[in-house]
Backbone as JSON, one array per atom type, in Angstrom:
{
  "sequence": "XXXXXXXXXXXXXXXXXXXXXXXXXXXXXXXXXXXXXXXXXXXXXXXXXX",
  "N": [[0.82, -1.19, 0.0], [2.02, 1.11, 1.04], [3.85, 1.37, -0.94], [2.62, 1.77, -3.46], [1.1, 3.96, -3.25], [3.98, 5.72, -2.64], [4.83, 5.05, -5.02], [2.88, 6.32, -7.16], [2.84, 9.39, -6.05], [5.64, 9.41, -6.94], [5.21, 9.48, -9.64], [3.52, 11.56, -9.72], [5.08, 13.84, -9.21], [7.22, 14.1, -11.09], [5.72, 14.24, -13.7], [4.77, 16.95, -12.63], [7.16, 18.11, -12.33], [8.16, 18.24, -15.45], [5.88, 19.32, -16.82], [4.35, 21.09, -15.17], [5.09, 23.64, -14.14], [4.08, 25.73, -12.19], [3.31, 24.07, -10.4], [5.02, 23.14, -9.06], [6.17, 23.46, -6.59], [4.93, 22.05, -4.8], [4.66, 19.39, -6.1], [7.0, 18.53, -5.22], [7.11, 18.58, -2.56], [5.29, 16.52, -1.81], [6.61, 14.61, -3.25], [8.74, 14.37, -1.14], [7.38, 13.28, 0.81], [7.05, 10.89, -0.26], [9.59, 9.67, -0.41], [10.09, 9.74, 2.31], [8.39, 7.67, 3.23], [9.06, 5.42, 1.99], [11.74, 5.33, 3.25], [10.52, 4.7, 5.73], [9.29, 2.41, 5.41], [11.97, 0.82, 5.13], [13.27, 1.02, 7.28], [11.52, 0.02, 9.11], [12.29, -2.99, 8.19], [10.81, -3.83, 5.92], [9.65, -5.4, 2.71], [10.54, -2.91, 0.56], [9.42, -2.86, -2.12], [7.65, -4.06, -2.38]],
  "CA": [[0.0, 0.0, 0.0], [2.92, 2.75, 0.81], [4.98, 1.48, -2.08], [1.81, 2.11, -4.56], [1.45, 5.86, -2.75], [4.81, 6.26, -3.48], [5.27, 5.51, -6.96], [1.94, 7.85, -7.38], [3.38, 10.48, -6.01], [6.8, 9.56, -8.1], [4.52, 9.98, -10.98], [2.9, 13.18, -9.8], [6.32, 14.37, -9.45], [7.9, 14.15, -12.92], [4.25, 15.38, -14.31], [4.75, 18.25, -12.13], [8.47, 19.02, -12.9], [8.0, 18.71, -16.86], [4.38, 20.0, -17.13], [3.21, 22.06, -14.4], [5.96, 24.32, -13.07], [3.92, 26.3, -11.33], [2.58, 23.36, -8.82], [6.61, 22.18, -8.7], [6.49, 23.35, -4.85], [3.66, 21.26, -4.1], [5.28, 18.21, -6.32], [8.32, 18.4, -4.37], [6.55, 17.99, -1.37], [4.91, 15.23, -2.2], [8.28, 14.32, -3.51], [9.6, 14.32, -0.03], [6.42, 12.72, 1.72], [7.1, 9.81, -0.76], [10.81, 9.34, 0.07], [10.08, 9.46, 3.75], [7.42, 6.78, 3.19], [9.93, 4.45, 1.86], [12.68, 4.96, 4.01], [10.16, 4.09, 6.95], [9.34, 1.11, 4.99], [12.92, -0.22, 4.47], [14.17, 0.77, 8.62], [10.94, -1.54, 9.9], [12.59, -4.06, 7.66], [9.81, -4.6, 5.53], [10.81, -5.34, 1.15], [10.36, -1.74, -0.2], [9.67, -3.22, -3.31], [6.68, -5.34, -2.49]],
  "C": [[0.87, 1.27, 0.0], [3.47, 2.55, -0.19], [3.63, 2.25, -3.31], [1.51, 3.51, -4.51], [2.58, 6.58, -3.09], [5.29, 6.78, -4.71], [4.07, 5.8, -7.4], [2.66, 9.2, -7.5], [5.04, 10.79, -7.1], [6.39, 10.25, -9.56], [4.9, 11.63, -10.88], [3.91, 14.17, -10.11], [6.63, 14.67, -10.56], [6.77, 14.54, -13.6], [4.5, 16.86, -13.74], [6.12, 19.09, -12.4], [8.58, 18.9, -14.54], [6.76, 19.43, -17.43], [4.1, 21.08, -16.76], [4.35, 22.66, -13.81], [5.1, 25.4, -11.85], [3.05, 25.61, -10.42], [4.02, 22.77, -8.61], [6.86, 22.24, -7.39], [5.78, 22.31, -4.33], [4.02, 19.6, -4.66], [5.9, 17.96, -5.52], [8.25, 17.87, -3.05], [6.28, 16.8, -1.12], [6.02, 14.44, -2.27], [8.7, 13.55, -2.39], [8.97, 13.26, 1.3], [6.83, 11.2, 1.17], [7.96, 8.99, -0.34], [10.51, 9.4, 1.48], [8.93, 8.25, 3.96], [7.77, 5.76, 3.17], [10.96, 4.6, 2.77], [11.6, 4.4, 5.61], [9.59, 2.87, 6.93], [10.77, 0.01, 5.22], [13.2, 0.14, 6.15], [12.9, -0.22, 9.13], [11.69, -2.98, 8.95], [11.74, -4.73, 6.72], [10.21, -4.72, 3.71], [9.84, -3.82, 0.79], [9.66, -1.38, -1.31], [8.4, -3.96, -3.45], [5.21, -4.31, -2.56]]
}
């Protein structure tokens, strides 16, 4: 479930930095929510990937 949130937001991301510059703050965010989603995936030990 967080990995599929993630690579959403991965999307949204790269839509938002070639498309939409002016929501790129609000990508980024997201961005950052994503990457902190996964790293609290991979320190419980759980596959990242799954």
């Amino acid at each position: 479930m967080l990995t599929t949130i993630a690579f959403i937001l991965l999307v949204l991301w790269v839509f938002g930095f070639v498309g939409f510059h002016v929501l790129g703050g609000f990508i980024h965010i997201l961005l950052v929510v994503a990457v902190i989603l996964f790293l609290i995936r991979v320190i419980r030990g759980q596959n990242p990937l799954e």
